[in-house]
C-alpha positions as CSV (number, residue, x, y, z in Angstrom):
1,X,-236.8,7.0,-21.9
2,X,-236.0,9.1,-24.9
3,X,-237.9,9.3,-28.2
4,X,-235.6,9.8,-31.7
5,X,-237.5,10.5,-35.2
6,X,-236.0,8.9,-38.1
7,X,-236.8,9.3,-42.1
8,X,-236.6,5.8,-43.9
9,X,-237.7,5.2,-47.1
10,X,-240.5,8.1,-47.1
11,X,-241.8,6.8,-43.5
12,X,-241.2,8.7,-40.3
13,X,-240.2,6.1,-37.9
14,X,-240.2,6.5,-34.0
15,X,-237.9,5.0,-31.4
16,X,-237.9,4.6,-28.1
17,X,-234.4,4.8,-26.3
18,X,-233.9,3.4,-23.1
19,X,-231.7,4.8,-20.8
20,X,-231.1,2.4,-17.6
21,X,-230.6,3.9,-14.3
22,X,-226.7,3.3,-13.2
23,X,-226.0,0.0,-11.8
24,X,-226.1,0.2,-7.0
25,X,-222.4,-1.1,-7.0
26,X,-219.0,-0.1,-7.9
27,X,-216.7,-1.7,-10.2
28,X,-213.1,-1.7,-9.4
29,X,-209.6,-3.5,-11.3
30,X,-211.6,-3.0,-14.4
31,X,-210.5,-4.4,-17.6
32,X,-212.2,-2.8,-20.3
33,X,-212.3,-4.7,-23.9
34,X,-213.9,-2.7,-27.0
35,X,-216.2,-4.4,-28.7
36,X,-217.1,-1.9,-31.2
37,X,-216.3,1.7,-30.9
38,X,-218.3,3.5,-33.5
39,X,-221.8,1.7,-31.5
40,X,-220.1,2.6,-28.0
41,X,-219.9,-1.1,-27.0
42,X,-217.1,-2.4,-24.4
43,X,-216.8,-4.8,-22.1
44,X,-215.9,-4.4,-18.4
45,X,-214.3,-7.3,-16.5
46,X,-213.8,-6.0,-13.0
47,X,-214.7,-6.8,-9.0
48,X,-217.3,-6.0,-6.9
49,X,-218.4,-6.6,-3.3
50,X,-221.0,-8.8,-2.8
51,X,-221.9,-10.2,1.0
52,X,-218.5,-10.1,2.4
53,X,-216.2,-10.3,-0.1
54,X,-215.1,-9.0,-3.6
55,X,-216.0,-11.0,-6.9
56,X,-215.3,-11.0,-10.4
57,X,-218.3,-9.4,-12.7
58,X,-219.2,-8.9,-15.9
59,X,-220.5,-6.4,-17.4
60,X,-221.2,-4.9,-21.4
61,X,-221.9,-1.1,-21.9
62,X,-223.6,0.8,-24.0
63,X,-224.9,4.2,-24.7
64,X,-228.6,3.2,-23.4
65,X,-228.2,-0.2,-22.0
66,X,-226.2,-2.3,-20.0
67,X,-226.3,-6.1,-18.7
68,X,-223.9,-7.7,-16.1
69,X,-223.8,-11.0,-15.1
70,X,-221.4,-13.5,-12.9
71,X,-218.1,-14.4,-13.7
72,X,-220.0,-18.4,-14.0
73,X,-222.2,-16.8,-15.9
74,X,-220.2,-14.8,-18.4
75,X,-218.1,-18.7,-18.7
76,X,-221.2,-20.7,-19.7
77,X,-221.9,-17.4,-22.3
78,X,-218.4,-17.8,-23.6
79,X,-218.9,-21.3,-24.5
80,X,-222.4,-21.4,-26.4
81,X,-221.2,-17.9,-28.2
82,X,-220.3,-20.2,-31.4
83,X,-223.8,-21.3,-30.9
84,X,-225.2,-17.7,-30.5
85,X,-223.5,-16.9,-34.0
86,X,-225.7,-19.5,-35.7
87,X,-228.1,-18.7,-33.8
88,X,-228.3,-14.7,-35.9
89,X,-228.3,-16.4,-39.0
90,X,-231.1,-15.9,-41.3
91,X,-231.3,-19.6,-42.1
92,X,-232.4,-20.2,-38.2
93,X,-235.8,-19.3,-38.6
94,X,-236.4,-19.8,-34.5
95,X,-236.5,-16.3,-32.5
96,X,-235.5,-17.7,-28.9
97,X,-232.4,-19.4,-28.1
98,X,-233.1,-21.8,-25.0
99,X,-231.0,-21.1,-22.1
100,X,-230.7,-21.9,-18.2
101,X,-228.9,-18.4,-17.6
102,X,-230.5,-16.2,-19.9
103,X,-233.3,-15.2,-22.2
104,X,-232.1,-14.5,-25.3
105,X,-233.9,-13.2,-28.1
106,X,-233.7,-12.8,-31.9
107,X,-235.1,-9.7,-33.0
108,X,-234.6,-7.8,-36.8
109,X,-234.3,-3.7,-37.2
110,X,-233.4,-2.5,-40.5
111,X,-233.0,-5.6,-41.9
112,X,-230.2,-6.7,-39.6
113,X,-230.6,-9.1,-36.4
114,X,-229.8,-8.3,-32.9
115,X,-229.8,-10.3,-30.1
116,X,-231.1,-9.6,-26.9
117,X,-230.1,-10.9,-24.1
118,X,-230.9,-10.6,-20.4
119,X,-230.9,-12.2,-17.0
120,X,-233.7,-14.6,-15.9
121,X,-236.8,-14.5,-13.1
122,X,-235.9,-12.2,-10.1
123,X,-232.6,-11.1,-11.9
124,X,-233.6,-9.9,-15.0
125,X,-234.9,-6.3,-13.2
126,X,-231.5,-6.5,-12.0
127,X,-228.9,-7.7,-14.3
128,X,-230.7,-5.0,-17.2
129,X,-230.4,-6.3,-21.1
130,X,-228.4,-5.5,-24.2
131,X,-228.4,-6.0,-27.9
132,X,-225.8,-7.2,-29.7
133,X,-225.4,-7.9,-33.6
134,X,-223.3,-11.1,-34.9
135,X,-220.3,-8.4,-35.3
136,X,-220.4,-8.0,-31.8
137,X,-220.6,-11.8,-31.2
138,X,-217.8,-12.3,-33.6
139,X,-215.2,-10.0,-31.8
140,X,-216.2,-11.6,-28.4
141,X,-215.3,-15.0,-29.8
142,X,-212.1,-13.7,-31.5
143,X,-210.8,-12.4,-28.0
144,X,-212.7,-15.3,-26.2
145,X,-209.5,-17.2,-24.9
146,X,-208.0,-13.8,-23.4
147,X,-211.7,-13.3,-21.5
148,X,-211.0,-16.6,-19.9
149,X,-207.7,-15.6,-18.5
150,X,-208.7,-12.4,-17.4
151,X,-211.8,-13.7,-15.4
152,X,-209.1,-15.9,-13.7
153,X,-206.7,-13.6,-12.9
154,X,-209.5,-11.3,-11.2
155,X,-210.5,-13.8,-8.6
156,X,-207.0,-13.2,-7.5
157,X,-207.3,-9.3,-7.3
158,X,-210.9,-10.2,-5.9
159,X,-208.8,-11.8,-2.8
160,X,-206.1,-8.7,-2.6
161,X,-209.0,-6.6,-2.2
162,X,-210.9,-7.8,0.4
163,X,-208.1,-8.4,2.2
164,X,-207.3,-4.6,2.2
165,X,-210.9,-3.4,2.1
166,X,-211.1,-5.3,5.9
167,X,-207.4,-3.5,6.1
168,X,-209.3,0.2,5.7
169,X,-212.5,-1.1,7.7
170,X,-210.5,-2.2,10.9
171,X,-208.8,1.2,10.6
172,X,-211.9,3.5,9.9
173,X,-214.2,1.4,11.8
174,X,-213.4,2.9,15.8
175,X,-213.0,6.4,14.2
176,X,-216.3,6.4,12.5
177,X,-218.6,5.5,15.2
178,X,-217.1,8.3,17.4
179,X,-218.5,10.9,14.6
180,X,-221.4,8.8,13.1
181,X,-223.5,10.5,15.6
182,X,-221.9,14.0,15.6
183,X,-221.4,14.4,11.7
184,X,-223.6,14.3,8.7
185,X,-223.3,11.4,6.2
186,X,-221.3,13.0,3.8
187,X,-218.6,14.0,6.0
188,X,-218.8,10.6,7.8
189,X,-217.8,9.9,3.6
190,X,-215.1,12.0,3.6
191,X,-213.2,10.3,6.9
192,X,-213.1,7.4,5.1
193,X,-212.0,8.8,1.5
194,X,-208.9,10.6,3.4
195,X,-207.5,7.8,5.4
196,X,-203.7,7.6,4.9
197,X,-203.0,4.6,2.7
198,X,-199.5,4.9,3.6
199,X,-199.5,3.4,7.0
200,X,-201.3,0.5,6.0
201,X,-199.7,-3.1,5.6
202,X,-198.2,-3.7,2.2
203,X,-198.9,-6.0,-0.8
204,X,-197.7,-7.3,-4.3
205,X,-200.7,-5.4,-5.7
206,X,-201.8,-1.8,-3.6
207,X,-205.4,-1.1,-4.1
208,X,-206.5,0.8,-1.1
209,X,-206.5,4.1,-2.7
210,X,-209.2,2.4,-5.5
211,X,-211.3,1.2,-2.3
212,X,-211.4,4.5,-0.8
213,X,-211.6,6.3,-3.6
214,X,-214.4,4.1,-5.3
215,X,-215.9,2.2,-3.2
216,X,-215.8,4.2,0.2
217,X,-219.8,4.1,0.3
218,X,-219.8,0.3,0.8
219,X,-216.9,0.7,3.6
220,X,-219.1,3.2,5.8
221,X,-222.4,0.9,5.1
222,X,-220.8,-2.2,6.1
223,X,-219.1,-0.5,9.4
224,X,-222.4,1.2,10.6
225,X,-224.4,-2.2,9.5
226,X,-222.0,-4.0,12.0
227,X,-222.2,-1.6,14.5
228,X,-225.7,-1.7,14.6
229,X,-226.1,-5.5,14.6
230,X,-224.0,-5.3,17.7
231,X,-225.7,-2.5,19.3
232,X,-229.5,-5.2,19.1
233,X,-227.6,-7.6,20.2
234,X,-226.4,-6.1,23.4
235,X,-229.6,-4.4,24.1
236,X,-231.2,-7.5,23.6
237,X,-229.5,-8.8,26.1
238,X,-229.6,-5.9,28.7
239,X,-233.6,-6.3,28.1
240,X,-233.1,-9.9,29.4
241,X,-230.8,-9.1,32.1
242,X,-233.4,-6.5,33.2
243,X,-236.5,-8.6,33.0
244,X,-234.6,-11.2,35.2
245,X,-234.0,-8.8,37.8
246,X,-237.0,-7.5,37.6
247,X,-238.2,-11.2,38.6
248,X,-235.4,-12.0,41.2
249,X,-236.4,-8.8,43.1
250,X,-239.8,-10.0,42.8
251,X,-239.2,-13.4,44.1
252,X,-237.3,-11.4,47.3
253,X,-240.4,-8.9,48.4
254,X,-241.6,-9.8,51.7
255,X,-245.3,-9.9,51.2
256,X,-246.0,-8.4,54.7
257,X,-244.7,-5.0,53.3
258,X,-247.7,-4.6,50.8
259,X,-247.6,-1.0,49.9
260,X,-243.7,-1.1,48.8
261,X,-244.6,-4.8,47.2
262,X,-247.0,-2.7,45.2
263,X,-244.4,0.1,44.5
264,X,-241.4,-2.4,43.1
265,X,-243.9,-4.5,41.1
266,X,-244.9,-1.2,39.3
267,X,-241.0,0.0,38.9
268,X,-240.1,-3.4,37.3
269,X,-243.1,-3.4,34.7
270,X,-242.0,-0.3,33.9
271,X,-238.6,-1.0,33.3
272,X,-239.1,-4.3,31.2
273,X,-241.7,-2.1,29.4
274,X,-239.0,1.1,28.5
275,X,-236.2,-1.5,28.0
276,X,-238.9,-3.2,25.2
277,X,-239.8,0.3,23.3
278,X,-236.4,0.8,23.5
279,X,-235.6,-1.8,21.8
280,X,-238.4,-1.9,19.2
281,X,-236.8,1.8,18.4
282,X,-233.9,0.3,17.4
283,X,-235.6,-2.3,15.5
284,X,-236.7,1.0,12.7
285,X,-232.8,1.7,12.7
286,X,-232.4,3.2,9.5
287,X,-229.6,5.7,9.0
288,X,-227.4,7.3,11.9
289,X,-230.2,10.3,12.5
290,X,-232.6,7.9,13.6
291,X,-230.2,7.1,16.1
292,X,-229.8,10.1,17.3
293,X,-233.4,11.0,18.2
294,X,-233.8,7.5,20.0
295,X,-230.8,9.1,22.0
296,X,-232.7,12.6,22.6
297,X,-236.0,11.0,23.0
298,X,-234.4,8.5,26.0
299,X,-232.7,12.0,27.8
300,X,-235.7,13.9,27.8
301,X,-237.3,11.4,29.4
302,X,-234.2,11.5,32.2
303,X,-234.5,15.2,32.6
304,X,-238.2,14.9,33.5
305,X,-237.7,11.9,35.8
306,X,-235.1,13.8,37.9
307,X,-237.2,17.0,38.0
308,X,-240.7,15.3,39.1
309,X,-237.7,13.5,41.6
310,X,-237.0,16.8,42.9
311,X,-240.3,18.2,43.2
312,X,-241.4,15.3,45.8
């Protein structure tokens, strides 16, 4: 937050400016609509990956604040915005218009209303806030019609670009894991940003250079979430194929032979035991580094297995 001291009518008056921390996710195809220039107000209509796919969002910006929201979301605000308009009037003496998707509030500085507006519950932290005045609201609804077609015609691009984003993915992905363990993260960044559009398949609309360019942080998260979702998986099952074994051989051991009974019985704990650290390791899987000292942990313990091997 910043503070700004103002001189009104013989008073000095103190505000507080927020300044929101930038939004986790990447905005690309933007549309950008100005809703007033001399307040620094516009409005992006863009995509954005969310799960596993790209989807239109919404968002206004200003100097201080911004609030997205859904592209269902920014529909349903479109169509009570005549409402909203009322809503500023000095006649409407209530403070807080009653919605399902938002909180919005009526609030006066310098004898002129602003509306707040912001997301509800666990999204508002999220979605951030933003005031707007009844000029604002005015130019929305005067371009509220061209909105509409916009936020239609992104769900299209929303399709073209996931369907290259898996294009870039399948191509990075085998490449990637090679040097996710030899290369810090930024370089692993910079395989990704330099992959040669060219020789990828193409469309009516090319937007692979805006993925990589953009959005190449959410490419190398979703290949090295993948990759280690697979990597549990298959241990998991190696722990299972080892803890069987250990049983079959079990099951096997003539009991007459009690001191090598003894022996086996104490190898097989121990390797259901290893094979369930190991695993709880890479249960604390955070980044690629973590990764890589599971790998030197599990060699040092090799090298001093084969040495006490050679000393009996």
């Amino acid at each position: 937050m910043s503070m700004m001291k103002m001189t009104t009518g013989g008073k000095d008056i103190r505000m507080t400016i927020r300044n929101q921390p930038q939004p986790e996710f990447s905005i690309l195809a933007t549309s950008v609509f100005n809703l007033s220039f001399v307040e620094r107000k516009f409005l992006h209509i863009g995509c954005t990956w969310v799960i596993d796919q790209y989807v239109p969002i919404i968002i206004i910006i200003t100097p201080s604040m911004y609030f997205w929201m859904s592209a269902d979301n920014f529909i349903n605000f479109l169509n009570i915005i005549g409402e909203l308009i009322s809503f500023m009037d000095d006649s409407c003496k209530s403070k807080i218009y009653l919605s399902t998707e938002f909180n919005i509030v009526k609030s006066k500085c310098f004898s002129k209303n602003y509306l707040s507006i912001s997301g509800r519950g666990v999204e508002q932290q999220k979605t951030g806030c933003e005031s707007l005045t009844v000029e604002n609201l005015m130019e929305i609804k005067e371009i509220k019609q061209c909105l509409v077609e916009v936020v239609k015609e992104k769900y299209e691009t929303c399709n073209l670009l996931s369907m290259q984003s898996k294009e870039i993915y399948e191509k990075a992905k085998d490449m990637m894991i090679n040097k996710f363990l030899l290369l810090p993260e930024n370089l692993v960044f910079t395989i990704v940003k330099n992959i040669n559009t060219s020789l990828l398949p193409k469309t009516s609309m090319v937007l692979y250079n805006e993925i990589i360019t953009f959005d190449y942080k959410c490419i190398v998260k979703r290949i090295w979430d993948q990759f280690v979702s697979d990597f549990k998986k298959q241990t998991n099952q190696d722990i299972l194929n080892v803890m069987n074994n250990s049983t079959s051989s079990e099951n096997n051991i003539n009991f007459n032979q009690n001191n090598n009974w003894g022996e086996d019985e104490t190898d097989g704990e121990n390797t259901s035991i290893n094979a369930l650290n190991t695993f709880a390791h890479i249960q604390k899987w955070e980044t690629c580094n973590d990764l890589i000292d599971l790998i030197d942990e599990n060699n040092n313990s090799s090298d001093e297995e084969l040495k006490n091997n050679e000393k009996l």
